[in-house]
C-alpha positions in Angstrom: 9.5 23.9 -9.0 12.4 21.9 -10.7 12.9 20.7 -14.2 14.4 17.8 -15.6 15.3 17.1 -19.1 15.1 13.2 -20.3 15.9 12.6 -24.5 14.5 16.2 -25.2 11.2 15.3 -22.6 11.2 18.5 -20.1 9.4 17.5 -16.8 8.2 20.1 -14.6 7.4 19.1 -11.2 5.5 19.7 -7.9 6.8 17.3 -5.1 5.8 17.6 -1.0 7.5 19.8 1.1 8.7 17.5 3.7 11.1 19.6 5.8 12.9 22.8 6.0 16.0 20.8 5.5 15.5 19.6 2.3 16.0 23.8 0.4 15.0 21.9 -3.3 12.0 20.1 -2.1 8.7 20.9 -4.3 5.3 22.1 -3.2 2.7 20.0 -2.2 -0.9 20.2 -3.8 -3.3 19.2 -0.8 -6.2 16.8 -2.3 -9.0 15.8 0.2 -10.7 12.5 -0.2 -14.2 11.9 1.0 -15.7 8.4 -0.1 -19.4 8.5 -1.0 -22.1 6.3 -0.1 -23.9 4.3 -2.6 -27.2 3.2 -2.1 -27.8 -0.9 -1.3 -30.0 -2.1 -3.7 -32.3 -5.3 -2.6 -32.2 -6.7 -6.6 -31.3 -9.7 -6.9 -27.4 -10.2 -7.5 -25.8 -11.2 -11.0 -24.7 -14.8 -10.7 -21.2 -14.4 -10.4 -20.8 -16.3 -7.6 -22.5 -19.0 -7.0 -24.8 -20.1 -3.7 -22.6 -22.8 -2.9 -20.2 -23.8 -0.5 -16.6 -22.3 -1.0 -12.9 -22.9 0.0 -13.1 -27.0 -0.1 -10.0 -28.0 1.2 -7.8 -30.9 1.9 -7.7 -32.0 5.6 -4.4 -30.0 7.0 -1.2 -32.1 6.9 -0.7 -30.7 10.9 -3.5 -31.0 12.7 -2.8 -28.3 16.0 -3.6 -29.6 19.3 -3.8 -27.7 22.6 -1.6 -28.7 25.3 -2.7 -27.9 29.4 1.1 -26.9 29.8 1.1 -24.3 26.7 1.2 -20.4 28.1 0.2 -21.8 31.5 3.1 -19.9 33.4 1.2 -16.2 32.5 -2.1 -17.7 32.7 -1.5 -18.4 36.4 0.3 -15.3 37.3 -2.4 -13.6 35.6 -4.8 -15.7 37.9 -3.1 -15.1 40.9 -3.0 -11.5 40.6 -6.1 -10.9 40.1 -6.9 -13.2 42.9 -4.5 -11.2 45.5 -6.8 -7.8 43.9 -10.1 -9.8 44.3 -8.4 -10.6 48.4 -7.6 -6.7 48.9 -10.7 -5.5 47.7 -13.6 -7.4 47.6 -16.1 -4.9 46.0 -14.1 -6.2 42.8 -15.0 -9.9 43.0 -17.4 -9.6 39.9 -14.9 -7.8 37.5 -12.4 -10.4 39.0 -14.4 -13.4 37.9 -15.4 -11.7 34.8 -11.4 -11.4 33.7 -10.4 -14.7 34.7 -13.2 -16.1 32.8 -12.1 -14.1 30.1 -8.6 -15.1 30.2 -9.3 -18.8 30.5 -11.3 -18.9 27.4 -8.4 -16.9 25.3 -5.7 -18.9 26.6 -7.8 -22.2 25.6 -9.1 -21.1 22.2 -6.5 -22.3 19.6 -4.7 -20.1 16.9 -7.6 -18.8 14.3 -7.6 -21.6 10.9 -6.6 -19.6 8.3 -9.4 -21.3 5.7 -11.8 -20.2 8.3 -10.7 -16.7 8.3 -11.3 -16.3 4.7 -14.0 -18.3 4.2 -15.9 -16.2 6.6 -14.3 -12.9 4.7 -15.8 -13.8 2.1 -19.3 -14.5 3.3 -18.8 -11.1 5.0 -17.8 -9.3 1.6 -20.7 -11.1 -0.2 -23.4 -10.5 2.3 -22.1 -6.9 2.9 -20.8 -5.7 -0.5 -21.6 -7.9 -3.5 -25.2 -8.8 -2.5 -25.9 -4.6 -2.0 -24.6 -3.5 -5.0 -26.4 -6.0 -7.8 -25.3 -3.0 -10.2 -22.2 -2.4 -9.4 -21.1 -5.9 -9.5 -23.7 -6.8 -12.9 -21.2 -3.9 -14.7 -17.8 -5.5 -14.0 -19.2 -8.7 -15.1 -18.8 -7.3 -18.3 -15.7 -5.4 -18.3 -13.3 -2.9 -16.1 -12.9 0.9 -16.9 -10.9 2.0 -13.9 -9.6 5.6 -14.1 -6.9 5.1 -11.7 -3.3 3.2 -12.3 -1.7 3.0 -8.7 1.6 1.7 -7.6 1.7 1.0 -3.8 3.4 -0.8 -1.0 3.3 -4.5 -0.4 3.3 -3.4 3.1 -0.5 -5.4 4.8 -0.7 -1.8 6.3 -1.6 0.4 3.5 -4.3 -0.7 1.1 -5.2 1.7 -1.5 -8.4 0.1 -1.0 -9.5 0.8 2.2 -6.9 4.3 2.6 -8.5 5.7 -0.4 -11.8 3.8 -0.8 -11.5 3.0 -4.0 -14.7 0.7 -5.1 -14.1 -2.4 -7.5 -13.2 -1.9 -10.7 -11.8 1.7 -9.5 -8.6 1.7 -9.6 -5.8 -0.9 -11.2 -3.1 -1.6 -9.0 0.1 -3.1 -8.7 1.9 -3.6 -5.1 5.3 -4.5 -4.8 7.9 -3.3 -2.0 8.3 -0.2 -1.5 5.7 1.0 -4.1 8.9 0.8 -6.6 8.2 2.2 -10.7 11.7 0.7 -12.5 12.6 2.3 -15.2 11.9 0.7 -19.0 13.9 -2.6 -19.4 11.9 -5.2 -21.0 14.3 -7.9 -19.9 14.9 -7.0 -16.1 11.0 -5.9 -15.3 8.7 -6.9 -18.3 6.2 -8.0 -15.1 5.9 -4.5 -14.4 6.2 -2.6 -17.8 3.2 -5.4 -19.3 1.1 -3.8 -16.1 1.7 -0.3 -17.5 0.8 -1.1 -20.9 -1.8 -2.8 -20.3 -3.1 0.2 -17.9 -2.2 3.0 -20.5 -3.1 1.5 -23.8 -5.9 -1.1 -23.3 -7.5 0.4 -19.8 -6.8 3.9 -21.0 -6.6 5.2 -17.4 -6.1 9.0 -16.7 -4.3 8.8 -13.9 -1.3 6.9 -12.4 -0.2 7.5 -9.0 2.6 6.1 -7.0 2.1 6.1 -3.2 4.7 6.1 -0.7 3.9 5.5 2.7 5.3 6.3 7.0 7.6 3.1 8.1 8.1 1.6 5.1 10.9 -1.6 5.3 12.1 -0.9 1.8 13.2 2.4 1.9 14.5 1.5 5.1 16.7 -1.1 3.3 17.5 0.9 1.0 18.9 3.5 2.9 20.8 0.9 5.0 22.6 -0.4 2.0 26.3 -0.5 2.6 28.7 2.3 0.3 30.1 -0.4 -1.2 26.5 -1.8 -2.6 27.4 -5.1 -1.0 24.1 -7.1 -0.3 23.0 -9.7 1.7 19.2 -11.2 0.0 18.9 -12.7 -3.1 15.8 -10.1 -4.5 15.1 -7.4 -2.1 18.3 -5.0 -2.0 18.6 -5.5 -5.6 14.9 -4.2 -6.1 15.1 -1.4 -4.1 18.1 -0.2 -5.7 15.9 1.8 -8.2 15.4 3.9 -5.9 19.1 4.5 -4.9 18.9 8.3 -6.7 16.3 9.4 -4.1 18.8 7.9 -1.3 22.0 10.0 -2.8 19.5 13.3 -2.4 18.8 12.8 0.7 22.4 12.0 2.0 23.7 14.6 0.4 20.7 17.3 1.6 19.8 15.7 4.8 23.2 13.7 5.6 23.3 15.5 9.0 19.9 14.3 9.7 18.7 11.5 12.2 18.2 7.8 10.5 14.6 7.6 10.9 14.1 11.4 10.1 16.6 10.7 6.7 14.1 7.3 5.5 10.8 9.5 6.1 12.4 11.9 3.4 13.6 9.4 0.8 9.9 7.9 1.3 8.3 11.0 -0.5 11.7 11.2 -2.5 11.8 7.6 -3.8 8.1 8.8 -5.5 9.5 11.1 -7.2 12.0 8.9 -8.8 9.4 6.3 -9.5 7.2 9.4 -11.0 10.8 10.0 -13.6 10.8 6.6 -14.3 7.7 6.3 -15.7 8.1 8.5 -18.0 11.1 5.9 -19.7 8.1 4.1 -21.1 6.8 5.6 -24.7 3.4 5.2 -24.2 3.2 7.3 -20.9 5.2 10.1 -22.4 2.4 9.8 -25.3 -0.6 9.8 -23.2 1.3 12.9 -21.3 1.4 15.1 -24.5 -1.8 14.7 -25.3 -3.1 15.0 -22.5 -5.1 11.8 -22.1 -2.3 11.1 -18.8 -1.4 12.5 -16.0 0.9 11.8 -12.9 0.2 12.1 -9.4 2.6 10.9 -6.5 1.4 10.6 -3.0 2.3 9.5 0.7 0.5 8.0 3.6 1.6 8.6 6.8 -0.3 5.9 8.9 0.8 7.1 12.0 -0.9 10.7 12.1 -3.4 9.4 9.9 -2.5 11.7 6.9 -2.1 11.8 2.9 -0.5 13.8 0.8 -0.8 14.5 -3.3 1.1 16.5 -6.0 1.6 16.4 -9.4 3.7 16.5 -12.1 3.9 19.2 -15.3 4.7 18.1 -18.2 5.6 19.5 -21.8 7.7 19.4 -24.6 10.8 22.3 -24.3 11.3 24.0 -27.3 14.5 23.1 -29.3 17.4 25.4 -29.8 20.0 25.9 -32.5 23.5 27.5 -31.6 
């Protein structure tokens, strides 16, 4: 367990034990998610959305068009092997007729229309979700009451959402890259201190929780900024620069390490910054002493299918007179 002292605030903290080459690292509180099931109700729906037809849109400025010459060089090697298989054995001719069929029709169906997509999403999501759960939905149509504050990733790969199954009106999120908490600056990011107000004094959520994640582009940018903090984009380098403490630990803990090995620890580490930098805003360190707040930070690793979860301590240190 460290400490860390900010304007008399003592911070006590449990972080995830990554690797045995990080000796400071914190230890890691497993939590275990299981989502419930909630029972589909065949009331009729609040009339929140209406039984009309949705995404009306203007006739594309580009209308695609399929061409006979587009991707025809693998579609006829694709054809001709499976004609010299169908040759050499011919107990495969069905399966062979099956896949060119198959191919045929992907290679001749054009790229998916994006208004399409969502438009059926939708229809999915109200048939599925909103239509089932008349309650559920009738509630928020009167107000939100999430518990949950979380700070995520950007990344399309790691919705809270669907990682955690949080239901609507769960959990109040804000996604930016790298799943970033700046410090308080009411000039340089009011967009995100407004979100944390909002969340701590009007939602009165008990929990925030910042959630790193395995790959993640940022961290990887951060940790490929050059020594001399030259940059070379207009936003992202200088975003991710809250972060650079996290990237100073782990080059000077885990400088000997591989590249990819060093970004998987400042992942979890850049968290942990994020969790001190919350505490910069007054009315976190409010809802902290009394006890109506607490802090979690967490990490997704998407590639064994994993999640971590610790916490933070937090208290007052007594004051001393010499």
């Amino acid at each position: 367990m460290s400490t860390t002292s900010i304007n008399r605030w003592c911070l006590s903290s449990l972080s995830p034990s990554q690797s045995p080459l990080l000796k400071n690292k914190l230890t890691l509180r497993p939590s275990f998610f299981a989502s419930s099931s909630i029972t589909s109700s065949s009331a009729t729906p609040p009339p929140l959305i209406r039984d009309e037809p949705v995404f009306a849109a203007p006739a594309p400025i580009i209308t695609p068009t399929w061409r006979e010459d587009m991707g025809s060089s693998s579609y006829e090697e694709a054809i001709a092997g499976l004609k010299k298989l169908l040759s050499e054995k011919g107990d495969l001719g069905p399966v062979a007729a099956a896949r060119i069929d198959q191919i045929t029709a992907q290679l001749q169906t054009p790229a998916a229309d994006p208004i399409e997509r969502m438009k059926a999403g939708f229809i999915h999501f109200k048939k599925e979700k909103y239509e089932k759960k008349p309650a559920l939905f009738g509630e928020l149509s009167r107000g939100q009451s999430p518990k949950f504050m979380v700070f995520a990733c950007s990344d399309s790969r790691v919705c809270p959402s669907h990682v955690l199954d949080f239901q609507p009106g769960e959990a109040f999120m804000v996604r930016n890259i790298a799943n970033m908490v700046p410090p308080y600056d009411k000039i340089r990011y009011s967009g995100v201190g407004a979100a944390i107000e909002y969340a701590v004094l009007h939602l009165k959520v008990e929990n925030i929780v910042v959630i790193g994640h395995s790959a993640c582009g940022g961290i990887k940018g951060l940790m490929s900024i050059p020594d001399d903090g030259s940059t070379s984009t207009d936003f992202i380098e200088d975003w991710v620069k809250i972060c650079l403490p996290a990237k100073a630990k782990v080059k000077a803990e885990c400088g000997f390490a591989p590249f990819p090995d060093q970004c998987t620890y400042c992942e979890k580490e850049a968290v942990n910054v994020s969790l001190g930098n919350l505490l910069t805003y007054p009315f976190v360190r409010d809802g902290l002493v009394k006890k109506t707040l607490a802090l979690k930070g967490g990490y997704y690793d998407f590639v064994k299918g994993a999640f971590e979860l610790w916490g933070l301590e937090f208290g007052l240190s007594p004051s001393l007179s010499v």
